[in-house]
C-alpha positions as CSV (number, residue, x, y, z in Angstrom):
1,X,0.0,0.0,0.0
2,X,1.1,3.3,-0.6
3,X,2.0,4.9,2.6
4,X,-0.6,8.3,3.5
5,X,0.9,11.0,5.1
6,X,-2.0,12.2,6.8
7,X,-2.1,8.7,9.2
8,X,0.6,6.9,11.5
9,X,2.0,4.0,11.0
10,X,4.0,1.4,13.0
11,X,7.3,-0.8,12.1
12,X,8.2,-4.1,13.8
13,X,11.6,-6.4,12.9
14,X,9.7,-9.6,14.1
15,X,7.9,-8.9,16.9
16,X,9.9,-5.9,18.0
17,X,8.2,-2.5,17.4
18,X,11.3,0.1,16.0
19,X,9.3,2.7,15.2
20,X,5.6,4.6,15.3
21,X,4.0,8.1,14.3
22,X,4.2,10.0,11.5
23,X,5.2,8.5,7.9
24,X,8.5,10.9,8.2
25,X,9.6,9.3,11.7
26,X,9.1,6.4,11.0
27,X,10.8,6.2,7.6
28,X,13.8,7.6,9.2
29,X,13.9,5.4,12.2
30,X,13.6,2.6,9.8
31,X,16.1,3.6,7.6
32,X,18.5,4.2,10.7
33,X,17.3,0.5,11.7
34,X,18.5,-1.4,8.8
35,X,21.4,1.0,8.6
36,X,22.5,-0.6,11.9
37,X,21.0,-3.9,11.7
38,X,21.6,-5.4,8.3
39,X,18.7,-6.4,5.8
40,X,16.7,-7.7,8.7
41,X,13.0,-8.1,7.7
42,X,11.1,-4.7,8.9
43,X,7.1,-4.7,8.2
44,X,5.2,-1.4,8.6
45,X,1.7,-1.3,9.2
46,X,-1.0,1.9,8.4
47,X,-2.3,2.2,12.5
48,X,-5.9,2.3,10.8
49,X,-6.6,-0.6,8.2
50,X,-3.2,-2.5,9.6
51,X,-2.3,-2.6,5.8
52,X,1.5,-3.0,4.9
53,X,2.8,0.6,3.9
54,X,5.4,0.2,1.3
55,X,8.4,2.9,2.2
56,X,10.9,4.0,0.1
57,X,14.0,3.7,1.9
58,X,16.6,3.9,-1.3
59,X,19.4,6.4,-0.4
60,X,21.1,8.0,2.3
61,X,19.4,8.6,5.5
62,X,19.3,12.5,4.4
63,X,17.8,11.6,1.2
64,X,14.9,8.8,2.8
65,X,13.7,12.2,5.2
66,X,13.9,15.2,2.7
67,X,11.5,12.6,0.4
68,X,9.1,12.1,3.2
69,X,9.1,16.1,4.5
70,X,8.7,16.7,1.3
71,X,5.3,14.2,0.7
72,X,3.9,15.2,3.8
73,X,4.5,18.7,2.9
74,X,2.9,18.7,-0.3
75,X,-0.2,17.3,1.6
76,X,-0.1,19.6,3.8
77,X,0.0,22.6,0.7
78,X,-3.2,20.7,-0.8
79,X,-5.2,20.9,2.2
80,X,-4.1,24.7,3.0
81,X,-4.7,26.1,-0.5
82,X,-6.1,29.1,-1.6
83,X,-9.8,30.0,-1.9
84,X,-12.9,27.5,-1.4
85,X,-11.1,23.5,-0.4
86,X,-11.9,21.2,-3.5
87,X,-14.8,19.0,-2.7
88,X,-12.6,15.9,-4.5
89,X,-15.5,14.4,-6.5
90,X,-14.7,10.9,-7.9
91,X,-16.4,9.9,-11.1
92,X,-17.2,6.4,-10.7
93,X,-19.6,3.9,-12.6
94,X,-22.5,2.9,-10.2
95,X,-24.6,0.1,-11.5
96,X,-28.7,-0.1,-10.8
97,X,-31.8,-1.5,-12.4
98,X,-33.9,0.7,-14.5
99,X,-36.3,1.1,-11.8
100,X,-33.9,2.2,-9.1
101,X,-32.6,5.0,-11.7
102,X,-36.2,5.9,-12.8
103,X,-37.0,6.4,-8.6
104,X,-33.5,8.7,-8.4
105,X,-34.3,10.9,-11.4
106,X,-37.7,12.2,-9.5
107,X,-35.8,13.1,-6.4
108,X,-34.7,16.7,-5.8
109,X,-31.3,17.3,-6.6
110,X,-31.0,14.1,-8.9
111,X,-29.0,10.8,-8.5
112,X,-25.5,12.4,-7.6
113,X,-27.0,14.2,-4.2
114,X,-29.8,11.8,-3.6
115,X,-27.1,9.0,-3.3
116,X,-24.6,11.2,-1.1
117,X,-27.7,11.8,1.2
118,X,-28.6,7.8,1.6
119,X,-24.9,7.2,1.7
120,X,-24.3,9.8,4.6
121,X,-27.3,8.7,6.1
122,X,-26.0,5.0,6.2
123,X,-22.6,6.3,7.3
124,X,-24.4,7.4,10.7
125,X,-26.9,4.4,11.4
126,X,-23.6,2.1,10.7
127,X,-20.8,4.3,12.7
128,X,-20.6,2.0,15.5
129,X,-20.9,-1.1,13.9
130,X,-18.7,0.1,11.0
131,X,-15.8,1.0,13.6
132,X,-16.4,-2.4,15.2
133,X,-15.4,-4.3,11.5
134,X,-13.0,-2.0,10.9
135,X,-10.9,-2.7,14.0
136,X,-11.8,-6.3,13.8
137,X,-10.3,-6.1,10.3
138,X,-7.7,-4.6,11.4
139,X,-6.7,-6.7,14.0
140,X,-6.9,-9.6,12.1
141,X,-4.4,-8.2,8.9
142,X,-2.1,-7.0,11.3
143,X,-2.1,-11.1,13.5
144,X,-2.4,-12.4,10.4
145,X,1.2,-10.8,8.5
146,X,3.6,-11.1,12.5
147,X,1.7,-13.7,14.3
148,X,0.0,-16.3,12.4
149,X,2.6,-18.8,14.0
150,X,2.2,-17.5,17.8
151,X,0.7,-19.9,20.2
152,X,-3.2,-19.7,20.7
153,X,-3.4,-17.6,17.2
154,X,-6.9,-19.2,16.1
155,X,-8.1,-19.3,19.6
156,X,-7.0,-15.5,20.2
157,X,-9.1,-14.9,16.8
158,X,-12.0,-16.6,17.5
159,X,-12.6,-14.8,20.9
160,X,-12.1,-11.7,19.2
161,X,-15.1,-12.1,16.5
162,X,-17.4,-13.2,19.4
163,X,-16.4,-10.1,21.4
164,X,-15.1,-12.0,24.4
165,X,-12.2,-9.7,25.1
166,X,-11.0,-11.2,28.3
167,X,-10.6,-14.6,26.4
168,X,-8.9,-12.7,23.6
169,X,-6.2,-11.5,26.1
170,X,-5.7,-14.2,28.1
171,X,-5.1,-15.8,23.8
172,X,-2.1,-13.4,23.7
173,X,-1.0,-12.8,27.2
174,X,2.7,-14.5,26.3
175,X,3.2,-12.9,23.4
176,X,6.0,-10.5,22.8
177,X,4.3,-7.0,24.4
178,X,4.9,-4.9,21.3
179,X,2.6,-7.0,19.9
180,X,0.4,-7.3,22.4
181,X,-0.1,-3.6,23.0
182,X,-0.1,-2.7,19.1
183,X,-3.4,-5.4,18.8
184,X,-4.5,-3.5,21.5
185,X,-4.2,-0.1,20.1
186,X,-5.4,-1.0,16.5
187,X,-8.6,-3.3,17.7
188,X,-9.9,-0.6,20.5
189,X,-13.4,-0.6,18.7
190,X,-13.2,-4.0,18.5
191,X,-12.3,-4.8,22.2
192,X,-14.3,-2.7,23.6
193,X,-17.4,-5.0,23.6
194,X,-16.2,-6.8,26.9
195,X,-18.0,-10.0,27.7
């Protein structure tokens, strides 16, 4: 995944955590990692979606940081601009029966806002169940890439989806504590459903 500058991410070599925050610490603590420590395998996750962010690291150590000041700049410059923010409309192909277009063309405003209202409207009956699979998602991308062969994995797993938390952390209690207390931090919505 291509790493975004506007969320933190978190690097482990194994089950040692090196390095979390913004993508420009962390690049550079990375790069100063391997610089030290050979080519030892380092994995870096988005602290969201638990995705593996892809890092640049080709260089020197000067060269890895003015790349990433310079991304998170220009992201910065985008959101600061001039004048009225763009609204960053996405033209996309959205496929319905004839009826269901027929029903949006009477609406006020047409498809394009009738759509954005439902959608919104979804967005807010959903939020808590949406943050719920999102951190159960989460959680299970990030165990899934560092500790599918730790002890108690599918067990850990299984407790999770059923929302017994105190079975899921008893599951990881001996597992290296970087890892523990990043599955923690990414699956907070998740775990918060004690039973």
């Amino acid at each position: 995944m291509e790493p975004r500058v506007d969320r933190t991410c978190t690097a482990f070599a194994g089950s040692k955590m090196i390095a979390s925050g913004d993508l420009v610490d962390v690049a550079t603590k990375v790069k100063k990692y391997l610089r030290d420590n050979g080519k030892e395998n380092v994995l870096i996750f988005d602290d969201v979606t638990s995705a593996q962010v892809e890092l640049d690291l080709r260089g020197t150590l000067e060269a890895v940081t003015k790349r990433y000041e310079l991304l998170a700049s220009e992201a910065e410059e985008k959101k600061s601009g001039p004048g009225r923010p763009k609204l960053g409309v996405v033209s996309k192909e959205v496929t319905l029966l004839p009826q269901h277009w027929e029903w949006l063309a009477l609406q006020p405003g047409g498809a394009s806002v009738t759509l954005r209202k439902l959608i919104e409207e979804a967005k807010k009956k959903n939020f808590s169940k949406d943050q719920i699979r999102q951190a159960q998602e989460a959680v299970y991308k990030f165990m899934h890439a560092i500790a599918g062969d730790l002890p108690n994995y599918e067990e850990a797993l299984r407790a999770m989806y059923a929302y017994e938390t105190k079975q899921f952390k008893k599951m990881i209690a001996d597992w290296p504590k970087d890892l523990q207390e990043h599955i923690l931090k990414v699956g907070r919505e998740a775990l918060a459903n004690v039973k």
